[in-house]
VEXDOBA-182691 format. One line per 10 residues: their letters; for each residue x, y, z of C-alpha. Coordinates in nm, 2 decimals, m for minus. Example, Ala and Ser with C-alpha at 12.3 -4.5 7.8 and 13.67 -1.06 7.14 Angstrom:
% residues 2
AS = 1.23,m0.45,0.78 | 1.37,m0.11,0.71
This chain:
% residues 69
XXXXXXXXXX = 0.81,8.95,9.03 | 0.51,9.08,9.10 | 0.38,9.45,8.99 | 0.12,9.52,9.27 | m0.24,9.60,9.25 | m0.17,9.99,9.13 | 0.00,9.95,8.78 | 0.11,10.28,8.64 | 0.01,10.29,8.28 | 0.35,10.26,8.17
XXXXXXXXXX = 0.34,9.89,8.35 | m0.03,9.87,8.21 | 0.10,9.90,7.84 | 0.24,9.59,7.79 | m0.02,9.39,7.93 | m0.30,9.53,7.71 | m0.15,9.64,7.39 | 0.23,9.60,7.38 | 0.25,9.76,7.02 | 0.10,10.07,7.09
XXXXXXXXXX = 0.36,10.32,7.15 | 0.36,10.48,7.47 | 0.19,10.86,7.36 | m0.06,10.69,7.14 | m0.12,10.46,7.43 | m0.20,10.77,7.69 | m0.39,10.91,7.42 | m0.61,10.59,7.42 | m0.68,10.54,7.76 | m0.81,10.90,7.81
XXXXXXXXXX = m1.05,10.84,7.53 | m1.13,10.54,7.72 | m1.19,10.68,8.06 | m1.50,10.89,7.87 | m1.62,10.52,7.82 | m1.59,10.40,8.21 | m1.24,10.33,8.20 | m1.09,10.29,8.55 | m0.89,10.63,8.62 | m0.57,10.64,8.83
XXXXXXXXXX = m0.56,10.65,9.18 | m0.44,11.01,9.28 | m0.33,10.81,9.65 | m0.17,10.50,9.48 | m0.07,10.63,9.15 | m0.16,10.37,8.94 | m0.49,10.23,8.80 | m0.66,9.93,9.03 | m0.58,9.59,8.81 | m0.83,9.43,8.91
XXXXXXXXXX = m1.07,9.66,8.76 | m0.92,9.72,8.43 | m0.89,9.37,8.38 | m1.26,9.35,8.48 | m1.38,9.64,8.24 | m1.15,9.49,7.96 | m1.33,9.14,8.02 | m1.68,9.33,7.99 | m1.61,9.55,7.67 | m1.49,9.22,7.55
XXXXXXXXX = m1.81,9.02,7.64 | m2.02,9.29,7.52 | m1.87,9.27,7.22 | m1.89,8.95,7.18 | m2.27,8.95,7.24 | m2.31,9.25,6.97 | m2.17,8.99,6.71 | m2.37,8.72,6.78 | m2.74,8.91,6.76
């Protein structure tokens, strides 16, 4: 089964951080939006995969290149 392109963050949850609970979760992602986050789509209702996957990757890779300097 497929979720779509538009993952509420409820579907988002478990496929970043399945044991965060679901209000410290929301709480996250808004302090995470401050940082580039992709925000919801008002139209679709749901944040674009594709682009949280991508900004995951980077903050991941940037991270990655802050350890090794």
């Amino acid at each position: 089964m497929s979720l779509g392109l538009f993952l509420s963050d409820e579907d988002l949850r478990p496929l970043i951080c399945s044991r965060v609970g679901r209000n410290r979760f929301r709480s996250a992602l808004r302090a995470l939006e401050r940082e580039g986050f992709p925000k919801a789509n008002p139209l679709f209702k749901g944040r674009y995969w594709p682009a949280v996957k991508a900004w995951l990757d980077e903050q991941k890779s940037r991270l990655k290149t802050q350890r090794a300097d």
